[in-house]
C-alpha positions in Angstrom: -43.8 -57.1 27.0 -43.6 -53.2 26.6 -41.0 -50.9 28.8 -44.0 -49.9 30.3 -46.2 -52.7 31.1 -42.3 -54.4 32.8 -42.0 -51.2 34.9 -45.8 -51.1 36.2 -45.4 -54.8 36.8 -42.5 -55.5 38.5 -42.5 -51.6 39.9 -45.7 -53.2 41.7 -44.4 -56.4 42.5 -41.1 -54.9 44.2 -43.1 -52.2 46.5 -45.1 -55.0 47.8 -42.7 -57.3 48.8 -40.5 -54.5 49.9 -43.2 -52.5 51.6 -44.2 -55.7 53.8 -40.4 -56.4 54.4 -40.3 -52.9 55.8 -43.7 -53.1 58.3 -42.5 -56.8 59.2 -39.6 -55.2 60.2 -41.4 -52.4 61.8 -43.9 -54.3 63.5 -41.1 -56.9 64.8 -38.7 -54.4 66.2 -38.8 -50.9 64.9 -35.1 -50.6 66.1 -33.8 -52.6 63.4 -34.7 -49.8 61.2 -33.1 -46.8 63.5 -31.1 -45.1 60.4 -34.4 -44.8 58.7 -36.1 -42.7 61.3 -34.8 -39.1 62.2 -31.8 -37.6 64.0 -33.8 -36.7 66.8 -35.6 -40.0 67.4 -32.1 -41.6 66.5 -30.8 -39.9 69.6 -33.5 -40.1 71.9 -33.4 -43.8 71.3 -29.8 -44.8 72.1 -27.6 -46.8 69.7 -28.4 -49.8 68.9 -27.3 -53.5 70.3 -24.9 -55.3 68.7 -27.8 -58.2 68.3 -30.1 -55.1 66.4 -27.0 -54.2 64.6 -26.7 -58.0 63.3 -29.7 -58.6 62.5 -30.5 -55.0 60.7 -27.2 -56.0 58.3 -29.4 -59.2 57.5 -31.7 -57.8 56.6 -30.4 -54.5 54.8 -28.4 -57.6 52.5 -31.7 -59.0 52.2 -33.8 -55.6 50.8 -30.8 -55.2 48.7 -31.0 -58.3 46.9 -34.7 -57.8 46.4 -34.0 -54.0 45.1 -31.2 -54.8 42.6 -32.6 -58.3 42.0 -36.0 -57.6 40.7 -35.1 -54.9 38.3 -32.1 -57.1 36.8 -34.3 -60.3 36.2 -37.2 -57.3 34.5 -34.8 -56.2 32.8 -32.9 -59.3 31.4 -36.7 -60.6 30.7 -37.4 -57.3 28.8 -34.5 -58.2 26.9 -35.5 -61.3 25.9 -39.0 -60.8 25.0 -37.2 -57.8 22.5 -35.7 -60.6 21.0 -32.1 -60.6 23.0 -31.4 -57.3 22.7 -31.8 -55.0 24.8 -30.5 -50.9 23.6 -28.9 -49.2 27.1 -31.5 -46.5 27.6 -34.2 -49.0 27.7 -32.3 -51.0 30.4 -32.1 -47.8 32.0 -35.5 -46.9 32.0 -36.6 -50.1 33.1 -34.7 -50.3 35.9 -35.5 -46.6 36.8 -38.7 -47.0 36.6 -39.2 -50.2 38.3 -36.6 -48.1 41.2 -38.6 -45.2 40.9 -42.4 -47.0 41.4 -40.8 -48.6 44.9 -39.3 -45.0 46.0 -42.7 -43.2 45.3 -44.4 -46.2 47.3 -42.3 -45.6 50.0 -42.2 -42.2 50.1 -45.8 -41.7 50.1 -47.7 -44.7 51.8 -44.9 -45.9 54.1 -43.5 -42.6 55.0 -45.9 -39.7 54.7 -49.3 -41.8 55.3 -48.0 -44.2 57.6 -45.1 -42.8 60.0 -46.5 -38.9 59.6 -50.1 -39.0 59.7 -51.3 -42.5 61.1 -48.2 -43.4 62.9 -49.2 -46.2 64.3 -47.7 -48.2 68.2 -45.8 -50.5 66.3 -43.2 -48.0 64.7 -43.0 -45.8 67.5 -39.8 -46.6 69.2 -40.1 -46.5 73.4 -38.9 -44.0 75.1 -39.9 -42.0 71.7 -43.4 -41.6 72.4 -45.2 -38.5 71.0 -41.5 -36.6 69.5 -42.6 -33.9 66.5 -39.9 -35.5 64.7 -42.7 -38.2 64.0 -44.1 -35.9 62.0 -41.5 -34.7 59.9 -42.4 -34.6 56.4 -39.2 -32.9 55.4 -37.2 -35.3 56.3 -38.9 -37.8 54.2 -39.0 -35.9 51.1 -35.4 -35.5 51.3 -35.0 -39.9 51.6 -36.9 -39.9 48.1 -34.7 -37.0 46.4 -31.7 -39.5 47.4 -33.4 -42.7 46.9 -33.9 -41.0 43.3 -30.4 -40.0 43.1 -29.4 -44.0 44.1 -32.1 -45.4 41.9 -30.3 -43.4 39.0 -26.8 -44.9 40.0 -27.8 -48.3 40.1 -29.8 -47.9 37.3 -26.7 -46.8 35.0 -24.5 -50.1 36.3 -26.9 -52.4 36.1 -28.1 -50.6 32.2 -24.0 -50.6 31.9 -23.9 -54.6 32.4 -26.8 -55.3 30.2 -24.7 -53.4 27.5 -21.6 -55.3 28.1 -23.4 -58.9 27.9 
């Protein structure tokens, strides 16, 4: 498999399954995800319960393990189909890449499309209804300009521990 064919691949496969953990999560309580949404919403909403606070570290471990998980096994696949080595800017890259597919999913369909422009009942928080931060584009951009910045980060540690083994 090429460096690009792994990060179109499994950069697809992670923002589906991420993407649908996200509007699960949404559509089942749009709470859970609270630190996602703006400071004003954040506020308007109250803190949350210690029950929405259990449950959203659940599932934060469970995106995570997804995030780091999918690019490591790409990666340690890419490595193998090079013929079990694998140089440290190529582990980069893939990772990155694969990172960097899920953040621009994210960004653009979950965030811009669907909270700014369709918003739809189900991610609307009560008490919430009809705020302008809803609509706050800004704020999104600035998510993906630090899931970049994180993307990058993990990509060099997990590259790093391809390098070591």
């Amino acid at each position: 498999m090429t460096l690009g064919m792994s990060i179109l691949l499994y950069g697809l496969a992670l923002s589906i399954v991420l993407s649908a953990m996200i509007v699960g999560t949404l559509y089942a309580n749009p709470r859970l995800l609270l630190q996602s949404y703006p400071e004003g919403i954040q506020r308007a909403a109250g803190a949350k319960t210690a029950s929405e606070q259990r449950t959203t570290r659940i599932i934060g471990a469970c995106f995570l393990l997804v995030l780091i998980g999918v690019p490591a096994v790409s990666t340690w696949l890419l490595e193998r189909s090079l013929g079990g080595d694998i140089a440290f800017p190529t582990a980069f890259l893939n990772a990155f890449g694969i990172m960097t597919v899920f953040n621009a999913v994210d960004w653009l369909v979950l965030d811009w499309l669907l909270f700014c422009t369709v918003t739809p009942k189900f991610l609307v928080i009560e008490g919430t209804e009809g705020m302008a931060e809803y609509r706050n584009y800004r704020f999104h951009f600035r998510g993906f300009v630090v899931g970049t910045v994180l993307a990058a980060a993990a990509s060099l540690a997990l590259a790093a521990v391809f390098a070591i083994v």
